[in-house]
Each structure stands twice: as C-alpha cells, then as structure tokens.
C-alpha positions as CSV (number, residue, x, y, z in Angstrom):
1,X,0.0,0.0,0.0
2,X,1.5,3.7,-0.8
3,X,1.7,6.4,1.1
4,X,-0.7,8.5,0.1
5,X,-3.6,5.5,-0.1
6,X,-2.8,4.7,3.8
7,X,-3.5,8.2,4.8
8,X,-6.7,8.5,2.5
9,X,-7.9,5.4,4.3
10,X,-6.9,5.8,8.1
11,X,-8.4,9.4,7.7
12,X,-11.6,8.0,6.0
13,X,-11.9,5.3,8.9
14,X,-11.0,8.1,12.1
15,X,-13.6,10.1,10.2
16,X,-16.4,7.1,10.4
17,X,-14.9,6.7,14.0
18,X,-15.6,9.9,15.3
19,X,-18.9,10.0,13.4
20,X,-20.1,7.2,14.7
21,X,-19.4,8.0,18.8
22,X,-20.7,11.9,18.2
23,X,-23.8,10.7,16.7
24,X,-24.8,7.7,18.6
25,X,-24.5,9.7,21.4
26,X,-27.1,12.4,19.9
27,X,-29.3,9.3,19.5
28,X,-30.0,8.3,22.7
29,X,-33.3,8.0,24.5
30,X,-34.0,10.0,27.5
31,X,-33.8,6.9,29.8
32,X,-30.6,6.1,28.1
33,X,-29.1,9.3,29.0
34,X,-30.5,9.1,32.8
35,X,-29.0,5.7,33.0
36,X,-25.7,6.6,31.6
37,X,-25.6,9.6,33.6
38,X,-26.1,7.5,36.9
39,X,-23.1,5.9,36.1
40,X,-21.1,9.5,36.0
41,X,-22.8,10.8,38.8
42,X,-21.5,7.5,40.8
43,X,-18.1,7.7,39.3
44,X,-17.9,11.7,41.1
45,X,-19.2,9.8,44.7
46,X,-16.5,7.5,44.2
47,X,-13.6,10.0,43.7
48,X,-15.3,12.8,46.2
49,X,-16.9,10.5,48.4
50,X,-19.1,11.4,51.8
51,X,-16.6,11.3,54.7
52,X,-13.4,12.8,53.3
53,X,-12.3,15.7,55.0
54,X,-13.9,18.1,52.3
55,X,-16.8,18.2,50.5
56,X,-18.5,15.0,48.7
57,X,-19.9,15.3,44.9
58,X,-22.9,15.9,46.1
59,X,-22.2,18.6,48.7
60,X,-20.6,20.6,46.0
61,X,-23.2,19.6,43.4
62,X,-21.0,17.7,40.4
63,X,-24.0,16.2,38.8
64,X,-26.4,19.4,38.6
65,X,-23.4,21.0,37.6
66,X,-22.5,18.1,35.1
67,X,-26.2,18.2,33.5
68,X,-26.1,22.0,32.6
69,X,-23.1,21.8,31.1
70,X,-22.9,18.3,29.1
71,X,-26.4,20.1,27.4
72,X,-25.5,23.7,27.0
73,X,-24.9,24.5,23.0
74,X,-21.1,25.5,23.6
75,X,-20.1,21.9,25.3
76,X,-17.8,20.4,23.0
77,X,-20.2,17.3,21.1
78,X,-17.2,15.3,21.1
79,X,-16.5,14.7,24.6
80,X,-20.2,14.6,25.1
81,X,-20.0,11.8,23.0
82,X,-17.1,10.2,24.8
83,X,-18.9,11.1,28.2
84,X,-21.5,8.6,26.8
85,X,-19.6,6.0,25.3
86,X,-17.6,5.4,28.4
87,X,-20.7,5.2,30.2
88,X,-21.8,3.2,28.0
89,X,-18.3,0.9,28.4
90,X,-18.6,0.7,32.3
91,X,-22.0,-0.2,32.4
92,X,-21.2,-3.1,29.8
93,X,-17.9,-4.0,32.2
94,X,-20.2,-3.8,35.6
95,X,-22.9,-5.9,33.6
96,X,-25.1,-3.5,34.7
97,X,-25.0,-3.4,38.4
98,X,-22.0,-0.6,38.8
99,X,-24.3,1.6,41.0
100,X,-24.4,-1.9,43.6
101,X,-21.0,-2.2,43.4
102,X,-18.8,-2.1,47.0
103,X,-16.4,0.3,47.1
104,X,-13.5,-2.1,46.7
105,X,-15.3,-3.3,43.5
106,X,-15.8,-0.2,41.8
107,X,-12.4,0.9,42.8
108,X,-10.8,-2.4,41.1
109,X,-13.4,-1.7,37.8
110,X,-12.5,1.7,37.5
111,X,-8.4,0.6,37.6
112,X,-9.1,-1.8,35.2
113,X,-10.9,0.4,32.9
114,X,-8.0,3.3,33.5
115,X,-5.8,0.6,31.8
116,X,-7.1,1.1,28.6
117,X,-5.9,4.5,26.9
118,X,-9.9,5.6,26.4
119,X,-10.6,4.7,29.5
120,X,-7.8,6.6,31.2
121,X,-8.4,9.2,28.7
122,X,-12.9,9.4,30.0
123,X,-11.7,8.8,33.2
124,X,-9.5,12.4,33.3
125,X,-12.4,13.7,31.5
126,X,-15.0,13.2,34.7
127,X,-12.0,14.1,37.0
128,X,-11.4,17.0,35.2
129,X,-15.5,18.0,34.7
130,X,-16.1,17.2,38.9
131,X,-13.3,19.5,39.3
132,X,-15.1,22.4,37.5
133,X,-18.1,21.5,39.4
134,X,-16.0,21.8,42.9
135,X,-14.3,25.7,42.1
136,X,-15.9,27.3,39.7
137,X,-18.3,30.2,40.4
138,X,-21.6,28.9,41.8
139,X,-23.6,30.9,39.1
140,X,-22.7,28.1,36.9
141,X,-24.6,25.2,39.1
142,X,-21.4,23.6,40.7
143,X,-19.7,24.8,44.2
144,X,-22.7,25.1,45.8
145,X,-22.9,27.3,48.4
146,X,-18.9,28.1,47.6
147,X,-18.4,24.7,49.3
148,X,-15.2,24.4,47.1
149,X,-13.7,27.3,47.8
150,X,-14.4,27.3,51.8
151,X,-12.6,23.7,51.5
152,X,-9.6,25.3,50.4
153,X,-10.1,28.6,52.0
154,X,-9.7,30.5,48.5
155,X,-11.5,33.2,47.6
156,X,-13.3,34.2,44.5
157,X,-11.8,36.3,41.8
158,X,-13.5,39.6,40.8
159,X,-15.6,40.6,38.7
160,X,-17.5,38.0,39.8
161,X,-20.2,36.1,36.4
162,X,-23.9,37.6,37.1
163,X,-25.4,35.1,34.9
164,X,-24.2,31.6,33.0
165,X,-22.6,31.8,30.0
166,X,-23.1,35.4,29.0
167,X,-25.9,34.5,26.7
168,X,-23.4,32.1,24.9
C-alpha cells in the first residue's frame, strides 16, 4: 500500500470513527441518558466521596453541575459523546449493576478500565468535569454554596459572572 492510499484510508476510517461515537451519542433516549448519567454521577461519589475531609460530589453539586453543562450549545459534542460512550463501556464492564457495586469493587473496575488508553483518557475527563463543578463560580450550578472554595479557604476572583454563560 503507498503512502498517500494509507492516509486517505486511516483518515476515512477516524472520520467514520468519530462520526459514529458523536452521533450515537445524539441518539440516545432520555432513559438512556439518565441511566448513563447514573453511572457518571456514581463515578464523582467514588472520587469525592461522603466522609473525606472536604466536601463530597454531592455537597458541592458535580451532577447538577454536570447536566447543565454536558447540554449547553457551547459543550464540546465530542466529549459529550465520549462522556456517553464510556458510560456506556462501564456499564457493559459492571454488567449492569455498577451503582451496587462495593467500594473495593468499583475501585478495582474503575483501575481496570484506567488501563485502557480511552478509559484513562474518559476517566480524566470526569475528573477534570467534577473539578469544575467543585471551584468554579456557583452561578454556573457547581460549588454550591462556595463549598469548594471554603474547602480550600480560596477566595473568588472579581468581577465575579452575574449570569451563566453570557448569553453564549
């Protein structure tokens, strides 16, 4: 094969790829999202878990935070897609039963999962989204109550956002 027909082809297939994950995740029903999304929200309880010495995912509010922003028009489609998709992969690992999971056996899942490089890759991804949710500016449906920021004893930059998104 020559050069120039292996790029044509591997760019044709990522293409078909990436079409595939950003539309199937368009496609969903509304149960399918609520059930994938109970597999996020219990993936943020298992890194910022009740007990710890600051604030769980809850406390702070990483789903409601999670759910306006997955949904608002400037969220990138892509990694709403891959938000799905690993879902999707986790819930096919757990055979279904990832919310009744111990502890212990969510931890060992979730290492198992981090293995593979998409699964490290959507794993970061909700890290890096139930971050957002703990210290950025209430207004945006996350850090409620500045819970994140009192953890840390930070305070908020000014200006401070009056609304979400700046009619974005």
């Amino acid at each position: 094969m020559n050069r120039r027909k292996f790029i044509s082809t591997a760019g044709i297939l990522a293409l078909y790829g990436s079409t595939k994950i950003l539309y199937s995740s368009e496609l969903l029903t509304q149960k399918e999202h609520k059930a994938l999304f109970e597999i996020i929200f219990t993936v943020q309880r298992h890194f910022f878990p009740k007990g710890l010495h600051m604030p769980d995912a809850d406390t702070f509010g990483a789903t409601e935070y999670l759910k306006e922003a997955v949904f608002h028009n400037s969220f990138d489609p892509d990694t709403r897609a891959v938000l799905f998709e690993g879902a999707k992969r986790v819930e096919k690992m757990s055979y279904g039963r990832f919310q009744d999971f111990s502890f212990e056996k969510k931890e060992k899942l979730l290492r198992r999962f981090e293995e593979s490089s998409f699964g490290s890759y959507w794993l970061s991804r909700i890290m890096d989204l139930t971050l957002e949710a703990l210290f950025a500016d209430p207004v945006y449906g996350g850090n409620t109550n500045e819970t994140g920021w009192k953890s840390f004893n930070l305070l908020p930059g000014n200006p401070r956002p009056k609304k979400r998104y700046c009619g974005v």
